[in-house]
C-alpha positions as CSV (number, residue, x, y, z in Angstrom):
1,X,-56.9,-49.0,9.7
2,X,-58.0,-48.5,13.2
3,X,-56.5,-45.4,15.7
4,X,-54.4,-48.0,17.5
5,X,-52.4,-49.1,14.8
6,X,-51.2,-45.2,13.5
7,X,-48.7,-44.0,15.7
8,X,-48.9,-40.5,16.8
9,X,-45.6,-38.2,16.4
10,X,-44.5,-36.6,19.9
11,X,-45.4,-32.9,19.6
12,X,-42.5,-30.7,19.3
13,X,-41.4,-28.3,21.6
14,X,-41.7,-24.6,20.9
15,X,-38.5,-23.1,20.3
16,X,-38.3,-19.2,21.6
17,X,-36.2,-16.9,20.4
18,X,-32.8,-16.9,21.4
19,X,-30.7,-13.8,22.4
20,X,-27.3,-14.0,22.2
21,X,-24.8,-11.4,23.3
22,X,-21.5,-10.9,22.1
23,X,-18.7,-12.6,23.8
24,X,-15.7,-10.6,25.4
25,X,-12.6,-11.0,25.5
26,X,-9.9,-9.2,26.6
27,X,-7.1,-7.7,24.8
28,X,-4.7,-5.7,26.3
29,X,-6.9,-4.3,28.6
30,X,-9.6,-3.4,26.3
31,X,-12.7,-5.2,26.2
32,X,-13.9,-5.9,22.6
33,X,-16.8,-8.0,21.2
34,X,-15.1,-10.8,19.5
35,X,-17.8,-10.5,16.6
36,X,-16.8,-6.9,15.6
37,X,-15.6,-5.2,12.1
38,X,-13.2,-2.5,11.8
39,X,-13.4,-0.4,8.5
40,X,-11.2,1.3,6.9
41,X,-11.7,4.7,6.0
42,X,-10.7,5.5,2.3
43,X,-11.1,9.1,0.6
44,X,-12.1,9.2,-2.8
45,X,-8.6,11.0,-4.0
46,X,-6.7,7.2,-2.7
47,X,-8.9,5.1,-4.6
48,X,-8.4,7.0,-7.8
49,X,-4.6,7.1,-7.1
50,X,-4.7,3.4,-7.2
51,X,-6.4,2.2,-10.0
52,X,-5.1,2.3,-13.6
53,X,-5.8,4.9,-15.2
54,X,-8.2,4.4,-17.9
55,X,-7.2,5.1,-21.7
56,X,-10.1,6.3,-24.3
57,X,-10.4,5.0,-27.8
58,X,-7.9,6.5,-30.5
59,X,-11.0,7.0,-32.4
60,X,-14.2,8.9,-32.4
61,X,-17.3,7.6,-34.4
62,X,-17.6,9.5,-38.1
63,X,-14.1,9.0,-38.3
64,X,-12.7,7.9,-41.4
65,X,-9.6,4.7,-41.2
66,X,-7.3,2.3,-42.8
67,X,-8.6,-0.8,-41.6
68,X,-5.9,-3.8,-41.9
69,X,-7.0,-7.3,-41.9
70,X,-4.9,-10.1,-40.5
71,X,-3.7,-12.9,-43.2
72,X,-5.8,-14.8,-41.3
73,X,-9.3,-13.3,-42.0
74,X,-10.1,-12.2,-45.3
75,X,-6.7,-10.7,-46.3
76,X,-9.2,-8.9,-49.4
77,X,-10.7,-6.7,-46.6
78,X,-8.1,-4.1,-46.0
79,X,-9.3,-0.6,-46.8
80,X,-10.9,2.6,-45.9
81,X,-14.0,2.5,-43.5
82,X,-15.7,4.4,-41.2
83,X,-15.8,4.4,-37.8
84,X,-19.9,3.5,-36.9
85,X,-19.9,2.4,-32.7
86,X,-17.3,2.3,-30.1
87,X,-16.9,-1.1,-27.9
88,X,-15.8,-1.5,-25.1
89,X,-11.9,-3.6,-25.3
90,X,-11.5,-7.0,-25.5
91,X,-8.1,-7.8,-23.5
92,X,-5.6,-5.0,-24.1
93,X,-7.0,-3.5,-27.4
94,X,-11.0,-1.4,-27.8
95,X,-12.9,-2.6,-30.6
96,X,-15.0,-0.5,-33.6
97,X,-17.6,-1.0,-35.6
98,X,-16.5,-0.2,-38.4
99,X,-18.5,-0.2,-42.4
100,X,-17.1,0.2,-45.5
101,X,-19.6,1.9,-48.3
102,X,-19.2,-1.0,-51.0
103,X,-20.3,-3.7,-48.5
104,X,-23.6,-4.4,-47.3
105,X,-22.2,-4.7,-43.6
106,X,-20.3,-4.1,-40.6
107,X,-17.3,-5.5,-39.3
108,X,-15.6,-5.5,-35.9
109,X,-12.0,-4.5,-36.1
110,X,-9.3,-3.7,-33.1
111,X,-7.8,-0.6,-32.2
112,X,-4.5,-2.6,-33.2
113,X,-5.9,-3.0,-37.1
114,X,-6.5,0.6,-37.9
115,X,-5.2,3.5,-38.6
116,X,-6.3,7.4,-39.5
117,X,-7.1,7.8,-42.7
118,X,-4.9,11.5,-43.8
């Protein structure tokens, strides 16, 4: 290939920076840059007012239960257990971690499928 036959590309301009400013405009009178955000100020006391208040878990780990199983599952598994971990909910109902001393391992059970042991 000879220098003739490759085509050079046009060099390309240097682009410099660009400052903008903030357009104007007028609204009633007042002059405010269209660009702007207005914030709301909110106090710590409103946002707790608003959100739902949070409810704890009926029970505490160590505890001792009545653990019901749904006809579904293994209806064999009712019984007394002990409460091992707290999880967090899954919907509407808080979960457990829950072990029972003749089996080998741990279940998950809802707030909904136990009860206190008296």
């Amino acid at each position: 290939m000879n220098k003739a036959s490759v085509k050079s590309k046009p060099a390309k301009a240097s682009r410099s920076p660009v400052v903008r400013k903030a357009v104007s405009r007028q609204v009633s009178g007042n002059s405010e840059p269209i660009n702007t955000v207005k914030l709301a100020t909110v106090t710590v006391a409103e946002v707790t007012m608003r959100a739902p208040p949070l409810r704890a878990h009926r029970f505490r780990v160590g505890q001792t239960v009545l653990y019901t199983s749904s006809p579904i599952s293994r209806p064999g598994a009712s019984g007394t257990y002990k409460v091992v971990k707290l999880l967090p909910s899954d919907g509407d109902d808080y979960q457990y971690r829950i072990k029972n001393t003749g089996e080998a391992f741990e279940r998950v059970a809802k707030e909904s499928q136990l009860e206190l042991d008296h």
